[in-house]
N, C-alpha and C positions, 0 to 999 in steps of 0.2 A: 714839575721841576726840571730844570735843564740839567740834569746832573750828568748827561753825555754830550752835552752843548760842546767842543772844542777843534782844537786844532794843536799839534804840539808847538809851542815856543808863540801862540800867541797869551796873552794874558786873561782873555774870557777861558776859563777852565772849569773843569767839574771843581778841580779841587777849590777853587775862588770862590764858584757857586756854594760849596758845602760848608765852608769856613764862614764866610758871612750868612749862612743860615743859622750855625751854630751859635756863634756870635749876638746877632737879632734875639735869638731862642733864651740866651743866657741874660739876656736884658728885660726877657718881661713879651716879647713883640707875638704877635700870634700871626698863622697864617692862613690864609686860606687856598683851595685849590682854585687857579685859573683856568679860566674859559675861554675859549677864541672869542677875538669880534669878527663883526660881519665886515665883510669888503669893504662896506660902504662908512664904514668907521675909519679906515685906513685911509680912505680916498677926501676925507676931508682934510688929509694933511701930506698926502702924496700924490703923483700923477699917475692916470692911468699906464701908461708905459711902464714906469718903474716898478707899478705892483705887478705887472706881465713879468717885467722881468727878472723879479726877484722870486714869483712864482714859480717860473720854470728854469732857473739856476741858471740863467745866462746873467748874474750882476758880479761884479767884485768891486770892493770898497778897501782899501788897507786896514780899514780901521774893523771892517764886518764883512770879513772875506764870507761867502755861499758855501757852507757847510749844506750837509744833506740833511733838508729838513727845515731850512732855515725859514722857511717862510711860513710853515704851523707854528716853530717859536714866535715867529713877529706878531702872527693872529694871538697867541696868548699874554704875549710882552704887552701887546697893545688891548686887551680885552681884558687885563689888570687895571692898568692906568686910566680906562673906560667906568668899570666896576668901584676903582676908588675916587669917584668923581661924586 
């Protein structure tokens, strides 16, 4: 879980993350734990550069500023959406 996923005053927060889990939970939804994918999952929908640089915390986005760490969340964001395929 990303439950320390943040930054103050953007909107991706733990608290957000924990509230829509609770939420899901309260509805019935079950979870599972996620798994990274491989690079080579990433790369059929990104460029090799970008995965460099989002690797090694040279990217800023407004919208997904490079928090520390950000690129293990993206291996398991995207080795979800792999997994429920």
């Amino acid at each position: 879980m990303c439950w320390n996923y943040g930054q103050e005053g953007h909107p991706e927060s733990p608290a957000r993350v924990s509230e829509t889990y609770k939420y899901l939970e309260s509805l019935g939804f079950g979870f599972t734990e996620a798994v990274k994918c491989e690079k080579s999952d990433v790369l059929k929908a990104h460029t090799e550069r970008l995965v460099k640089q989002v690797a090694s915390g040279d990217y800023f986005d407004s919208d997904t500023p490079a928090y520390s760490g950000i690129y293990d969340y993206a291996l398991l964001s995207a080795g979800a959406a792999v997994a429920a395929m």
